[in-house]
C-alpha positions, 0 to 999 in steps of 0.5 A: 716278535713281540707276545700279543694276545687278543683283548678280553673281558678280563684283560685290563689292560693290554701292551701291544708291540710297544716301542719307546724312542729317546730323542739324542741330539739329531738321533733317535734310538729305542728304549723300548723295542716292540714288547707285549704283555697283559694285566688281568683284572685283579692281578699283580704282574711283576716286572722285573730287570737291571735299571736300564731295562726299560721297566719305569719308562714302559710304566710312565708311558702307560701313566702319559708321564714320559719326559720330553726326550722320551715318545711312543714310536710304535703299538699301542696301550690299550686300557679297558680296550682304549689306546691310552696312546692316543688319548689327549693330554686332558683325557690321561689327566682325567685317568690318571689318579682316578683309574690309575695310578702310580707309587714311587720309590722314594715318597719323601720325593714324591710328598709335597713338604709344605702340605699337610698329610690329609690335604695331600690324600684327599686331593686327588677326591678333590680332582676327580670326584668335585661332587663329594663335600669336604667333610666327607672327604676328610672321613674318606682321608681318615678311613684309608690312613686306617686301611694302610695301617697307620694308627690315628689318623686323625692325628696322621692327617695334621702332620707334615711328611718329614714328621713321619718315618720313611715306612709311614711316608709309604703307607700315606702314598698307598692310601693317595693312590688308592682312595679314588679305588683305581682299577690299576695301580703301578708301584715302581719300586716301593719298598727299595728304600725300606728296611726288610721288616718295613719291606715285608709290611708294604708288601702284605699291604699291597696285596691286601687292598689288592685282593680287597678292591680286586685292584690290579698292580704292575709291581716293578722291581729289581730283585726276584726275591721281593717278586715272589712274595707279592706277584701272580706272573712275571715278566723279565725285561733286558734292554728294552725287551722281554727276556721270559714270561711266567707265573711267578712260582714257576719263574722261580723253581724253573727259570729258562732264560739264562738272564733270569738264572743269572739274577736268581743266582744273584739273590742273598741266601742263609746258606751263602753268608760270607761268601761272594754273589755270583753276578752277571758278567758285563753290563746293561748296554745303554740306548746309544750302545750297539746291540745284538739281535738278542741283547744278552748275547755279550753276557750269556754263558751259552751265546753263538753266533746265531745269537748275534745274527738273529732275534730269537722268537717266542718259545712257549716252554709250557703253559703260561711259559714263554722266553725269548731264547734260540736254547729252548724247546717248545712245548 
C-alpha cells in the first residue's frame, strides 16, 4: 500500500498511488508501482535511489515528458488540487516552464548550441508571458544571470554555451528554470557532473533562490550525501517503489530500512580513505525481471520468506518516519 495523505493548502503538490507502465513489445510491465508522496509549498524533497528506481520517470511523469513507451497506469498527480494526469497536452505546455519546471544532469545536453545564452533564458518569458516587451525581457535576463551568480551578465548574455564552463552552463540553466518564478522546480541530478567545489556552490544556490521565492524543488539524486546539504525530507525509492520516508536529518542518523543503510554505508568517509566501500550485494532488478513482493528481498541482509511471499505495509517509525519494511515496530 502506498502513503496517501488528504490534499491541503500547503501541500503543492500531491502523488497519489501512482503507477507508471513501460510498453515491451506485446507486454507491459510497471516501472513505477502504486507510490505516494507530497511537496509542501517551499519545500526541498529529495528523492533518492540507484538508476533504475524509478526517481527520473515519476519526475517526467509530473513534467508530461514521458517517452512513447512509458504511460501513467494508475493514480493521479494532483498540482495545486489538478490532475496533471489528465490534463491535455496544450495545458502541461502551458504549465511547463511556467509553473514548473525542470533542470538536467548534463546542461551542455540540454543548451541549444546555435543559441546565444540571453536568447535561451529569456525564452521561456517569451512563451509564457507575450505581454512583456523585448527590452524588459533582456533586463529580466540580466538580473537572473546575476542572481545565479554568473559575473557580467551582459557579457554572459552574448556567449554560446560551449563558451562557458560546465559549473556556469548549470547556473544558465538555473536562471531559465527560475525566471518565470516556478512554483515547482525539479532538478534531476544537477550537479552529478560538477567538481565538489562547483557541487557545493549549485547546491547553496538552490537553496537560496528556494528560500527566496518560497519555490519548491524535488532534488533527485543518487548520493545521500549531496541530500543532506540540500534537502528538508527524503524519500528513498527501490525498483519503482518507496522503501522509507523521512526528514532528512533523521534519515541520516537514524536510517531504518536496510536499503537506505546500505547506501548510507556506501558514502566516502575521511576516516575510511584507502579502504574498499561496502556495497550492496546484487543489483537493481530491471522492469522484465521477476520481483518479490518486497523487492529488496534478493539483496537484504535480514530477508525471510515472509518477505517473499507478502508486500510489507507502511510502519510509521516515528513522526514523519515511515518505511515499508516486515522488521520494523510502529510507533
Amino acid at each position: 500500500m502506498s502513503e496517501s495523505k488528504t490534499v491541503t493548502s500547503q501541500n503543492l503538490l500531491e502523488i497519489r498511488n501512482l503507477s507508471i507502465g513501460i510498453r515491451e513489445g506485446d507486454k507491459i510491465y510497471r516501472a513505477v508501482d502504486d507510490i505516494g508522496y507530497e511537496v509542501a509549498e517551499g519545500e526541498i524533497l529529495g528523492v533518492v535511489g540507484e538508476s533504475g528506481c524509478g526517481k527520473t520517470v515519476t519526475n517526467l511523469a509530473i513534467m508530461g515528458l514521458l517517452p512513447d513507451v512509458l504511460f501513467v497506469s494508475g493514480g493521479q498527480i494532483l498540482f495545486e488540487g489538478k490532475d496533471l494526469a489528465k490534463m491535455s497536452e496544450r495545458e502541461r505546455a502551458a504549465m511547463n516552464g511556467r509553473d514548473i519546471s525542470m533542470i538536467y544532469q548534463e546542461p551542455l545536453t540540454s543548451l541549444n548550441p546555435l543559441v546565444k545564452i540571453g536568447r535561451q533564458v529569456g525564452e521561456p518569458l517569451r512563451i509564457h508571458h507575450k505581454e512583456i516587451p523585448e527590452e524588459e525581457i533582456t533586463k529580466r535576463v540580466a538580473e537572473s544571470l546575476r542572481e545565479v551568480g554568473l559575473p557580467d551578465p551582459e557579457v554572459t548574455m552574448e556567449k554560446y554555451p560551449h563558451q562557458l564552463s560546465g559549473g556556469q552552463r548549470q547556473r544558465v540553466m538555473i536562471a531559465m528554470a527560475t525566471i518565470c518564478r516556478p512554483k515547482l522546480m525539479i532538478a534531476d541530478e544537477p550537479t552529478t557532473a560538477l567538481d565538489v567545489t562547483v557541487q557545493a556552490q549549485v547546491l547553496r544556490l538552490l537553496k537560496h533562490i528556494s528560500r527566496k521565492h518560497k519555490m519548491s524543488i524535488i532534488f533527485i539524486s543518487h548520493d545521500l550525501a549531496v541530500i543532506n546539504q540540500i534537502c528538508d525530507r527524503v524519500i528513498i525509492m527501490y525498483a519503482g517503489k518507496i522503501a522509507e520516508s523521512a526528514p532528512a536529518h533523521v534519515i541520516m542518523r537514524h536510517p531504518a530500512h536496510e536499503y537506505t543503510k546500505g547506501l548510507l554505508r556506501s558514502i566516502p568517509r575521511a576516516d575510511s580513505k584507502g579502504e574498499s566501500l561496502p556495497a550492496i550485494p546484487g543489483h537493481v532488478p530491471s522492469t522484465e525481471e521477476y520481483r518479490d513482493p518486497c523487492p529488496f528481498a534478493p539483496r537484504c541482509p535480514i530477508a525471510q520468506d515472509i518477505c517473499r511471499q507478502q508486500a510489507p505495509d507502511a510502519v510509521q517509525i516515528a513522526k514523519d518516519h515511515v518505511a515499508y519494511c516486515h522488521f520494523l515496530r510502529a510507533e
